[in-house]
C-alpha positions in Angstrom: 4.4 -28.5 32.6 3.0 -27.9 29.0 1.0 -30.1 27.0 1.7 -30.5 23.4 -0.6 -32.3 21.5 0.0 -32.4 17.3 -2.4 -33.0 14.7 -2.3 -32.7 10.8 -1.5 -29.7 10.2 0.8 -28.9 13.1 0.5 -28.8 16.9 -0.8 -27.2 20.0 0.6 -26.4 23.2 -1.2 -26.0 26.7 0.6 -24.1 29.4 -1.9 -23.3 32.6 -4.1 -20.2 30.6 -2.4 -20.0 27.7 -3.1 -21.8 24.5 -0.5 -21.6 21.8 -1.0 -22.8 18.3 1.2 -23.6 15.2 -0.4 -24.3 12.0 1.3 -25.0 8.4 -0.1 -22.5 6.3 0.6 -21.6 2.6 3.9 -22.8 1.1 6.8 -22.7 3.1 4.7 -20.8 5.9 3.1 -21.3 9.5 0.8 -19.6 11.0 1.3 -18.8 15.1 -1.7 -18.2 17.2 -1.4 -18.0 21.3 -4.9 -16.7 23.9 -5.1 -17.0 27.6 -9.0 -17.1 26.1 -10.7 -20.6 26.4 -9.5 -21.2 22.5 -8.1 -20.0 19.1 -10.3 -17.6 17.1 -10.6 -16.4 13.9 -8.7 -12.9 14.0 -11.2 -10.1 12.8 -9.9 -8.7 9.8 -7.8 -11.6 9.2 -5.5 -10.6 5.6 -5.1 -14.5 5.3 -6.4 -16.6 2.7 -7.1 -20.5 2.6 -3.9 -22.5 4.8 -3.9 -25.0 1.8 -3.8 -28.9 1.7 0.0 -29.5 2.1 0.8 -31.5 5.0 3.6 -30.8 7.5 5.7 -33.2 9.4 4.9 -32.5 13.1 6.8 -34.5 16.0 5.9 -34.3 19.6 7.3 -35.6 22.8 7.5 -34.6 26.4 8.3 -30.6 26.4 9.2 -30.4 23.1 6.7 -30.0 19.3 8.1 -29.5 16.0 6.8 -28.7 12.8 8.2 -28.5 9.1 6.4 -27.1 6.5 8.9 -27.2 3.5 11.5 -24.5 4.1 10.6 -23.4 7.4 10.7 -25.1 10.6 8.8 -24.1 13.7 9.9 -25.2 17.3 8.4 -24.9 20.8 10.1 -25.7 24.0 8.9 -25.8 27.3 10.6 -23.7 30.0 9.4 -26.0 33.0 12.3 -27.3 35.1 14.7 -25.0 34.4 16.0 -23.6 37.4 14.4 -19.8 37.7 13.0 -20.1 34.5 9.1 -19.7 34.6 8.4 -18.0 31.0 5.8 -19.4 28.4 6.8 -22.3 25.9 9.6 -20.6 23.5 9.0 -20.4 20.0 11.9 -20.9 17.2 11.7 -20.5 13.6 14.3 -22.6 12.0 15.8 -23.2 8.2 15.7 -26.9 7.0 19.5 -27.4 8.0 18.8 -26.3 11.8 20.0 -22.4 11.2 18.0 -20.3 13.5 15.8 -17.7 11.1 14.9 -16.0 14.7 13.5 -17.0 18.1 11.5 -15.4 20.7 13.2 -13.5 23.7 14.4 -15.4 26.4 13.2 -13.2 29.1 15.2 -13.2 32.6 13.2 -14.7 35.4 12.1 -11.8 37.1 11.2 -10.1 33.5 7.8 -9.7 31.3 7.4 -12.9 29.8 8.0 -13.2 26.2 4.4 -13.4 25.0 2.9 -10.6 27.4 -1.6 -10.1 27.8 -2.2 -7.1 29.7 -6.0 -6.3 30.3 -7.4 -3.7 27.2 -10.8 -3.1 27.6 -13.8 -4.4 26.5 -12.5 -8.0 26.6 -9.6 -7.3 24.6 -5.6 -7.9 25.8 -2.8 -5.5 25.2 -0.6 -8.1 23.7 3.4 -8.1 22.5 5.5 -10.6 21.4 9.2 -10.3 21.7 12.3 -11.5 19.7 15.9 -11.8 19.7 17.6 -9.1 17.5 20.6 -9.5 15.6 23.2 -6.6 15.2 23.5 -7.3 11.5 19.3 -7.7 10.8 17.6 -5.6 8.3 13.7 -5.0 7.8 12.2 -4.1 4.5 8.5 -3.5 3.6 5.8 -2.3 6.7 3.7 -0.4 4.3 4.1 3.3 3.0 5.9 5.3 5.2 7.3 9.1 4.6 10.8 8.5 7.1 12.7 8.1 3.9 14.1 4.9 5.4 14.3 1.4 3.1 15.9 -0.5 5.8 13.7 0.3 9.0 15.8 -1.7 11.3 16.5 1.5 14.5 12.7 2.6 13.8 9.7 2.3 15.7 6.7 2.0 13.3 3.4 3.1 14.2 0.8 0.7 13.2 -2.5 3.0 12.5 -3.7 4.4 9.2 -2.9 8.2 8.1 -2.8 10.2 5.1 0.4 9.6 3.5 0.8 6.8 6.1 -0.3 3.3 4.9 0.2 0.8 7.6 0.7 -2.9 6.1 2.6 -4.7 9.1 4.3 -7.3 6.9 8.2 -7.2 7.3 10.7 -8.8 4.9 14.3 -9.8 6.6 17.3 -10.0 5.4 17.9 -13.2 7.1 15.4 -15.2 5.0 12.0 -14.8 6.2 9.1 -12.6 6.0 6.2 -11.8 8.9 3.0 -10.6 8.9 1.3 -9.2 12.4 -1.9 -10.5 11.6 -4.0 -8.3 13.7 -5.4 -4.9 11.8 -5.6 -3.2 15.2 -3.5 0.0 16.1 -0.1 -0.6 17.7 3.6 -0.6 16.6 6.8 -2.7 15.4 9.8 -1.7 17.5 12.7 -2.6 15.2 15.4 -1.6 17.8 19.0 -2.6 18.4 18.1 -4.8 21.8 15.0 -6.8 20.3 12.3 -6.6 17.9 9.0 -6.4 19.5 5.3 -6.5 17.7 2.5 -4.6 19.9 -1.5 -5.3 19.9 -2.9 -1.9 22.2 -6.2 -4.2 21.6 -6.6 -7.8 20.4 -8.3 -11.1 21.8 -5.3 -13.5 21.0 -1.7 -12.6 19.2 -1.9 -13.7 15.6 1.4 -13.8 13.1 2.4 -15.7 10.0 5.9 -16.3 9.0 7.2 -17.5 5.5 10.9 -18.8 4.5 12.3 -19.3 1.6 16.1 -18.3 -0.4 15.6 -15.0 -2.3 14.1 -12.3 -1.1 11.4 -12.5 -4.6 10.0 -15.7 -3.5 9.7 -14.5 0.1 7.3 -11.4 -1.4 5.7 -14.1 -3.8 4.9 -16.5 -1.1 3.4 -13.5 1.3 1.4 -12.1 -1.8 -0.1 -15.9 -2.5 -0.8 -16.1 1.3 -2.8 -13.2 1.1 -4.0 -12.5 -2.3 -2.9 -11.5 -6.0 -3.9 -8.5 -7.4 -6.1 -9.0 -10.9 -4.6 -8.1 -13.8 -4.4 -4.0 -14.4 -6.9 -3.0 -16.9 -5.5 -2.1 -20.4 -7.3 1.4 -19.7 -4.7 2.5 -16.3 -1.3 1.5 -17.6 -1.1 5.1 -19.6 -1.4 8.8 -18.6 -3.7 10.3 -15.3 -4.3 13.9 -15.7 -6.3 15.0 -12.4 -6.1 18.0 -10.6 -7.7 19.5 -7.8 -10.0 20.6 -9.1 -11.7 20.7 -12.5 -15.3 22.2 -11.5 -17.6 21.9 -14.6 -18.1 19.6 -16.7 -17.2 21.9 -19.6 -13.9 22.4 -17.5 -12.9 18.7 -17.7 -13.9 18.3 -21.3 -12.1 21.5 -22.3 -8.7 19.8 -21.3 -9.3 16.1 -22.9 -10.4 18.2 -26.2 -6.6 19.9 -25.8 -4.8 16.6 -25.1 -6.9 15.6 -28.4 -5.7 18.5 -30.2 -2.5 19.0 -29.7 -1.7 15.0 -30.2 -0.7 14.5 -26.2 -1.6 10.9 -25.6 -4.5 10.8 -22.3 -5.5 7.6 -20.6 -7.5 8.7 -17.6 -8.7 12.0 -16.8 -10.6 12.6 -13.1 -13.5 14.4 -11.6 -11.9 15.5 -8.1 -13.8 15.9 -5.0 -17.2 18.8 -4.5 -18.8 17.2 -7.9 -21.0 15.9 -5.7 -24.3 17.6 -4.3 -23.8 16.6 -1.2 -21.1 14.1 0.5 -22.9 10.9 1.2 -25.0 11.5 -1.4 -22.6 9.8 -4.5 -24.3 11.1 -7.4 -23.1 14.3 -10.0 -23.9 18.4 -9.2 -26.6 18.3 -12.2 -26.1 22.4 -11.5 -22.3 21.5 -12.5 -21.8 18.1 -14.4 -25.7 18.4 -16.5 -25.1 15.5 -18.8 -23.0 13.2 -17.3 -23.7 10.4 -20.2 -22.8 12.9 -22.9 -19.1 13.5 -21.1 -19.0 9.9 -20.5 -19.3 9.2 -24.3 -17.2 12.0 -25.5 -14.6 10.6 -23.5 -14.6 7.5 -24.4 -14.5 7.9 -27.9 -11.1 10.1 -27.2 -10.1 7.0 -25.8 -10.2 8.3 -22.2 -11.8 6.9 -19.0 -13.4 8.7 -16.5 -12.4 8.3 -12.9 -14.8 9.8 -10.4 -13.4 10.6 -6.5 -16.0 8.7 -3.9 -15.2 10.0 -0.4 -16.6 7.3 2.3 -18.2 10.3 4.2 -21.5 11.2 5.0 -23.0 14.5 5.4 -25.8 14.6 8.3 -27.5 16.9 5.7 -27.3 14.6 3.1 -30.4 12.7 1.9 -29.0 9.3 3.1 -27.5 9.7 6.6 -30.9 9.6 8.5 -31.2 6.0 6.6 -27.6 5.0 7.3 -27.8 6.4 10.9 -30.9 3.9 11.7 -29.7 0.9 9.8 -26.1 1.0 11.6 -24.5 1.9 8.4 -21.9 4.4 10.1 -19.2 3.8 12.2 -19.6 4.6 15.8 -17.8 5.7 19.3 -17.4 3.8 22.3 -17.3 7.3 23.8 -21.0 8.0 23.0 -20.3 11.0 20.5 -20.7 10.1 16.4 -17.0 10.1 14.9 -16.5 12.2 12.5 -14.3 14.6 10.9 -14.4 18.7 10.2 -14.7 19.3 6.5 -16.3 21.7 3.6 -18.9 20.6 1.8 -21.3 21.8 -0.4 -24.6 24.1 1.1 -22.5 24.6 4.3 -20.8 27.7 5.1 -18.0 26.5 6.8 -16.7 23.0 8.0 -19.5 20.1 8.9 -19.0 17.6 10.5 -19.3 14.4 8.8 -19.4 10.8 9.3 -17.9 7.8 7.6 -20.0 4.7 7.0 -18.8 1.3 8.3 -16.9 -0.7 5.8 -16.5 -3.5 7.5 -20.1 -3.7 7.9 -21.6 -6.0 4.7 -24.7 -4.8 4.4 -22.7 -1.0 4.3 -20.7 -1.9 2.1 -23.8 -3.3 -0.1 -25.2 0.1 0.1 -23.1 2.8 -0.6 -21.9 0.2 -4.1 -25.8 0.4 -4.7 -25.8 4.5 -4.7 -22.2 4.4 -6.4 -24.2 2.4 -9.1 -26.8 4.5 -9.0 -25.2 7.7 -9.0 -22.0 6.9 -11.2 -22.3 3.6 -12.4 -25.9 3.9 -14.4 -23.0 6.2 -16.8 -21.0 3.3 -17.3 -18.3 5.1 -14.7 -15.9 2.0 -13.9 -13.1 3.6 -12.2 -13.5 5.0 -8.5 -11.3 7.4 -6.3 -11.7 6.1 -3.2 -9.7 9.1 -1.0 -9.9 9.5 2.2 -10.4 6.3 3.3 -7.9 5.8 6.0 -10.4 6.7 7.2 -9.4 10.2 7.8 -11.1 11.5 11.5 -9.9 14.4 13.0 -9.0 14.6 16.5 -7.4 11.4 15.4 -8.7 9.2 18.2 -9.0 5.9 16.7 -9.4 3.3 20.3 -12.5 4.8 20.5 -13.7 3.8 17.3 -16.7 0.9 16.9 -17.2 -1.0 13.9 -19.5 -4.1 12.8 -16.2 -6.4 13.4 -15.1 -5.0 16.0 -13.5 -2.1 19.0 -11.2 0.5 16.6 -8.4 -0.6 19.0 -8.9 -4.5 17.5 -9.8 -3.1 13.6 -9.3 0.3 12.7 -6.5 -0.3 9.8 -8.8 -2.9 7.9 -10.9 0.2 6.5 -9.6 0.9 3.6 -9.1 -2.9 2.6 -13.0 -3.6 3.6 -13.9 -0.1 1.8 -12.1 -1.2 -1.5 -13.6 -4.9 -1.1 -17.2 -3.0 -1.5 -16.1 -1.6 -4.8 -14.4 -4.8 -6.1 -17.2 -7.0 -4.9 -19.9 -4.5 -6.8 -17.9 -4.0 -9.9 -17.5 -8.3 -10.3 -21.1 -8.5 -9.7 -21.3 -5.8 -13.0 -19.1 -8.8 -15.1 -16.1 -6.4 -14.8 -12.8 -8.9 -14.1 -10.0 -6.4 -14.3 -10.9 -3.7 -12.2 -8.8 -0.8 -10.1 -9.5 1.5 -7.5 -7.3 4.8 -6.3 -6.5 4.5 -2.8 -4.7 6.8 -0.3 -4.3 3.5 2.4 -4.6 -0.1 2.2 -3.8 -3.0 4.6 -2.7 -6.5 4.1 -4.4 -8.1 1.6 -5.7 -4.8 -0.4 -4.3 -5.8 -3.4 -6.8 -8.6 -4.2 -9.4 -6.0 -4.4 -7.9 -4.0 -7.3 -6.4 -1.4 -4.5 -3.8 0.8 -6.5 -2.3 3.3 -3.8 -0.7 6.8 -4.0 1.1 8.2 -1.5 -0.8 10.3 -0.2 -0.8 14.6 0.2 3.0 15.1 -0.1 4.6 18.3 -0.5 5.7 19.7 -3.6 9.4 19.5 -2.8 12.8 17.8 -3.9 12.7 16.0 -0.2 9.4 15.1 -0.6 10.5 13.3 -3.7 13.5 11.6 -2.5 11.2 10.1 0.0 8.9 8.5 -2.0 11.0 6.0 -3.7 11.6 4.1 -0.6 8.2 4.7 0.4 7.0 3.0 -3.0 9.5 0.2 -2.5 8.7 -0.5 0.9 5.1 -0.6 -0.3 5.5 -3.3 -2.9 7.3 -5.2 -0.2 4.4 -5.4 1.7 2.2 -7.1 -1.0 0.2 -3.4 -2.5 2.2 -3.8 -6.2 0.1 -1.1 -7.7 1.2 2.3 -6.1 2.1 5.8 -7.6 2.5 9.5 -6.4 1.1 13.1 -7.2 3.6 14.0 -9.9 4.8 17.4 -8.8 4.0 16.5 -5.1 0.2 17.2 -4.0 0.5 20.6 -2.1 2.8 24.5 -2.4 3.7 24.2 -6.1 3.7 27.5 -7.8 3.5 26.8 -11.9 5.3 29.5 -12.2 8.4 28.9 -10.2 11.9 27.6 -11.4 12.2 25.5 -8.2 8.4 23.9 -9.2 9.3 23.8 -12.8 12.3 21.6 -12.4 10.7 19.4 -9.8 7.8 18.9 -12.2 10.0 17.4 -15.1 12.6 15.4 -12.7 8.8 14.3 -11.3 7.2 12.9 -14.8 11.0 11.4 -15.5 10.0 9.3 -12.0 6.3 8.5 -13.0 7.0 7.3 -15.6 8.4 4.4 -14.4 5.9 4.0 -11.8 2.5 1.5 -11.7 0.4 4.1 -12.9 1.4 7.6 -14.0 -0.7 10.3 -13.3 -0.5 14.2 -12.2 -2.2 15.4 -9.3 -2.1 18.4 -7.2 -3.4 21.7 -5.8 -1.4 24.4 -7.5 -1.2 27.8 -6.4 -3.0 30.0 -6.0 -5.9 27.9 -5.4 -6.7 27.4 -1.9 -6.5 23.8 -0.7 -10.5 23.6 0.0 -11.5 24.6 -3.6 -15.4 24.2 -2.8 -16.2 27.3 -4.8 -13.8 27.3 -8.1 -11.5 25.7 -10.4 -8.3 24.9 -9.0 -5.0 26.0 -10.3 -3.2 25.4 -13.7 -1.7 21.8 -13.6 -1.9 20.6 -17.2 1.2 19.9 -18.5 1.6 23.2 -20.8 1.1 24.9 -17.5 4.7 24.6 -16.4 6.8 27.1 -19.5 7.8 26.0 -22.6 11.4 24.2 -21.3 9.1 22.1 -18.9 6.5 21.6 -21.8 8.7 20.5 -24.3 10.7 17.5 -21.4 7.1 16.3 -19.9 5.4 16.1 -23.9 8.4 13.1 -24.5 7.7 11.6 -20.9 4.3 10.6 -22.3 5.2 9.8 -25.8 7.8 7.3 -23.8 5.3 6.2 -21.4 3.2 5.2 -24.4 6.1 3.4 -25.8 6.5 1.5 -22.7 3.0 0.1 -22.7 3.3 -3.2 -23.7 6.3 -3.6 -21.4 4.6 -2.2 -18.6 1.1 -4.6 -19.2 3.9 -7.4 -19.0 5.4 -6.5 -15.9 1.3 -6.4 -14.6 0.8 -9.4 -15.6 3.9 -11.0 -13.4 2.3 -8.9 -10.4 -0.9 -10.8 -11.2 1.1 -13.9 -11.2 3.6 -13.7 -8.5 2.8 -10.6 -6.9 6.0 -9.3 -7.4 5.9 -5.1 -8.0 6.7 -3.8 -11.1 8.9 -1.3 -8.8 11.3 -3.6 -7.3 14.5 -2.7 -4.9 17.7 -3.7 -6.2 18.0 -6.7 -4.2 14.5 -8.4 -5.2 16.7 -8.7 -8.8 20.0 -9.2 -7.4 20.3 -9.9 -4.0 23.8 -11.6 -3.4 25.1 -7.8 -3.9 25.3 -6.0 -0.4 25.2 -2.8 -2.1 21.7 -3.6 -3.2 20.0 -4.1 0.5 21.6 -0.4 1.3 20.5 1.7 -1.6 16.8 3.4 -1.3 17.3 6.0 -4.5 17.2 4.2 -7.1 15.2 0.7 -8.6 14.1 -1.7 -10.8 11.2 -1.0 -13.3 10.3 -4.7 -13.6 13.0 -6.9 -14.1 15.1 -5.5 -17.0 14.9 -1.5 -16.3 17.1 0.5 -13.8 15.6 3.4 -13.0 17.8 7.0 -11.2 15.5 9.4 -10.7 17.4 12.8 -10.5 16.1 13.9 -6.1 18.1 17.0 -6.3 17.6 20.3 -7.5 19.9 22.1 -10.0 22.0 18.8 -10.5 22.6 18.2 -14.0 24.6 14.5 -12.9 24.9 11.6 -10.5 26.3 8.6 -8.9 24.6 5.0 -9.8 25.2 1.5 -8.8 25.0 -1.0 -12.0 24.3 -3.7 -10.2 27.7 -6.6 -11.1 24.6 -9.3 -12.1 24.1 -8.3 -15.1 25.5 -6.5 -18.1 23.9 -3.1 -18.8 22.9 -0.7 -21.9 22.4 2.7 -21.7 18.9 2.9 -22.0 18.9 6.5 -24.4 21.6 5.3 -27.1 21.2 1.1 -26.9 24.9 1.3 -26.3 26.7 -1.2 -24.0 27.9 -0.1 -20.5 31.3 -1.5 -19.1 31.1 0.0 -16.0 29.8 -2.0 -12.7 29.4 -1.1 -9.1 29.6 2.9 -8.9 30.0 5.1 -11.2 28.5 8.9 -11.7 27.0 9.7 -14.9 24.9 12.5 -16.6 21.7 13.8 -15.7 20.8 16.6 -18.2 17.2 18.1 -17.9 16.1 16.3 -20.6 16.5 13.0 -19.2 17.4 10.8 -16.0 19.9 7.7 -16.0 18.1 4.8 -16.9 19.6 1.5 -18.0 18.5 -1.7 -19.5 19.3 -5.5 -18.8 21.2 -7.1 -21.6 19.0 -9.7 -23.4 15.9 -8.5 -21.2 13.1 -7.3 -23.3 14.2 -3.7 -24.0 17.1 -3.0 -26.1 16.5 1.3 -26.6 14.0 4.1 -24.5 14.2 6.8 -27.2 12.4 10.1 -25.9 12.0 11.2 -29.5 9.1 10.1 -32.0 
């Protein structure tokens, strides 16, 4: 029979190995720990802040332990004495009135047990966890994925990092609650029909957090407290990116912010893009190529234009540094004795070499590469880093056999790119910067609180492509990462000179510009996708024909416009952690309609945003959601219609509306 024994801030539960433990943590949250180990750890990588001094109210008797913790209630029962029944202690999560949010499997007798520890490895389990399903359950959030699904109930999601994949395993439900699988090792979420199940391939205990509470909003705000707020954007990122791959000379890079300068196009950011470098792993400027760094730095600025600089987390066994890094334990390592590593160009290589990525979840890595960043970038007064590649991105993908300071890859691998932005944030504090950003391609739970903006990733340059990334940047904002954007005009086959690319670009900017951050990116052909040798194709925006010229110039004059609404919308993302790119039903969520639809959003909380995802179509249907009262966003003129209704899409322009008595009343695309 089970012990339960409660203290104050829940209770545990003994049952022969196993150890089971429920604590209170954050507002209307508990945190649910279980081992057959000789007691509860701290997870490695865990994305969870400080549980907070609220205390719970915990009863226990003989086979029975319940703790509430405002609107959540979490029960354990014990199985003993039930005839046939010899499964672990069954865990319910409960609302205040008794409702069951969900509950663990009851396995039958003969079955796996509900909580399952199968032996991993190197002292690690294979752990699941298994719960009930319910026929009419949705799941929102889990990251960036590129399925094109919003609701991911039916879907089995991968838990690993990958380009264009960003694995965040927090899951929003339409039944009220929100859980995060606390454990940033590789595995999956099986979201199926017969039971939702949550797999470790290797951990040393399970590790989840649940949250409750009666809109979906506060359930995101709750999670994004739990594990961290994002800073406030800097003034300097809410306008336009230009970046392509790649401008090669400094002269090259300065030749296009002279043009946006001279031809009156409003530029925010413009970026220096990958083989800058002399070497990777060495983080410092081509002298050959970029000769006076501080000069381009100054010229910039007084354009009012920041300078963002890619920093790849590889390492180059050529480079002056890797022998260092090598002998200090600076790199991350194999459990199967070879170095990992991944096939790449670089510069004074013919061919691919193979490099190495250091270890960001080491400290004292993290402390050095910031200190050659600094050197190398930051002595310029460079403030804003591209951190790419920093799933991190090995090829064959084999990441078990990964070995990091905190841990097997199996137990750690998809805190990289959290760790790797923490080294960034941590240096550029330490500088007296406070609102700071970095360009990711993945994140995980709690990469927000670093400054982690995300993009989705090397896309293709097609209609599809686009239609998937709207649920992909939803899904993402879910999951606590409120800062996320795309390559506008998709990262890879666009030809400047095709009608198909043409088109995409404009109904592209009409999208970005109600993104987080709105910036162009892309390889363009012809340029080959390696681009060590020369400049990369034309993607400036006077590179797409006149027609696209004239659509993409008013997307940034709007853009600008938008500013002050957009630095507002940051600030409640600071705040709350809600996105400024919301699904419908964050704003209205007693409408079914709005837990269905995954094309169209919220820009904040007074913008509804279309984006035109097909090619050639000059209209098309949108759902004004029956919570509010609406005005077309181009003439300031009410709408009367609500629910469905098809509308115009001209070239020019996309459907975009505006809450009545929000803080818009007009979007003009005209000076």
């Amino acid at each position: 029979m089970a012990t339960f024994v409660g203290n104050s801030s829940g209770f545990s539960v003994y049952d022969g190995k196993e150890i089971l433990e429920v604590q209170a943590w954050g507002e209307n949250s508990a945190r649910v720990r279980s081992t057959l180990g000789s007691s509860i750890t701290e997870t490695p990588g865990s994305a969870l802040g400080d549980p907070g001094t609220g205390r719970p109210h915990v009863e226990v008797s003989d086979g029975r332990a319940l703790m509430r913790n405002g609107e959540i209630i979490v029960e354990v029962t014990d199985s003993e004495g039930k005839e046939f029944l010899h499964f672990p202690p069954l865990v319910r999560f409960l609302r205040p009135d008794g409702e069951e949010l969900f509950a663990e499997r009851v396995p039958h007798f003969s079955a796996p047990p509900q909580r399952r520890y199968r032996p991993g490895g190197g002292g690690l389990y294979r752990c699941d966890v298994s719960f009930r399903s319910f026929p009419t359950e949705r799941f929102y959030g889990l990251g960036q994925h590129q399925h094109g699904l919003l609701d991911q109930k039916g879907a089995v999601i991968e838990l690993v990092q990958r380009n264009t994949e960003v694995s965040v395993p927090f899951a929003l439900s339409n039944r009220g609650y929100g859980f995060l699988w606390n454990m940033p090792g590789i595995g999956r979420a099986e979201l199926s029909a017969n039971g939702t199940k949550w797999v470790a391939d290797g951990a040393r205990q399970i590790d989840y957090w649940v949250t409750a509470a009666a809109t979906p909003a506060e359930i995101v705000s709750q999670y994004s407290k739990a594990t961290g707020l994002p800073p406030m954007l800097p003034e300097w990122a809410a306008g336009f990116w230009q970046c392509k791959l790649r401008y090669r000379t400094q002269d090259e890079l300065l030749g296009v912010a002279r043009e946006h300068n001279k031809r009156g196009l409003p530029l925010s950011v413009i970026v220096v893009d990958f083989f800058h470098w002399t070497r990777q792993g060495e983080w410092k400027f081509d002298p050959a190529e970029w000769p006076d760094p501080q000069a381009m730095v100054d010229e910039l600025r007084a354009l009012g234009v920041e300078l963002m600089v890619s920093v790849w987390p590889t390492v180059n066994p050529d480079s002056e540094n890797h022998y260092e890094m090598d002998r200090r334990g600076l790199l991350i390592g194999n459990m199967r004795s070879l170095p990992l590593n991944m096939p790449f160009w670089d510069k004074g290589t013919k061919g691919q070499v193979f490099v190495r990525f250091y270890d960001s979840t080491n400290p004292e890595a993290r402390r050095y590469v910031w200190e050659k960043v600094s050197q190398g970038y930051g002595r310029y007064g460079i403030r804003a880093f591209w951190l790419d590649a920093c799933e991190p991105e090995t090829l064959p993908e084999d990441p078990e056999s990964d070995l990091f300071y905190l841990g097997p890859g199996a137990e750690v691998h998809n805190v990289y790119p959290r760790e790797h932005a923490r080294g960034f944030a941590e240096g550029l504090w330490a500088t007296g910067e406070k609102e700071i950003l970095t360009l990711c391609r993945s994140a995980w739970a709690g990469s927000q609180r670093y400054g982690a903006a995300v993009w989705s990733g090397d896309i293709d340059s097609t209609f599809e492509a686009l239609a998937e990334q709207i649920p992909a940047g939803l899904n993402l904002g879910i999951a606590g990462i409120p800062w996320w954007t795309t390559d506008i005009g998709g990262f890879k086959g666009g030809d400047p000179s095709s009608p198909y690319f043409r088109e995409l670009i404009v109904r592209w900017f009409q999208f970005g510009v109600f993104c987080a951050l709105f910036r162009l990116h892309g390889v363009r052909e012809p340029a080959p996708l390696s681009a060590l040798e020369g400049t990369g194709g034309p993607n400036e925006i006077w590179s797409f024909g006149d027609e696209a010229y004239r659509v993409i110039k008013d997307q940034l004059a709007l853009r600008e416009r938008l500013r002050p609404y957009v630095m507002d919308v940051m600030a409640a993302a600071s705040a709350t952690g809600l996105p400024p790119m919301r699904t419908l039903f964050l704003e209205f969520p007693d409408e079914p309609e709005t837990w269905e639809i995954k094309d169209q959003y919220m820009f904040g909380p007074d913008v509804l945003v279309a984006p035109v995802i097909t090619y050639g179509a000059r209209e098309r249907e949108v759902y004004l959601p029956a919570g509010a009262t609406w005005l077309d966003a181009w003439t300031g003129e009410p709408v009367n219609e609500k629910g469905w209704t098809t509308v115009p899409a001209p070239l020019e322009r996309i459907p975009v509306y505006l809450r009545q008595g929000g803080a818009l009343t007009i979007l003009s695309t005209e000076d």
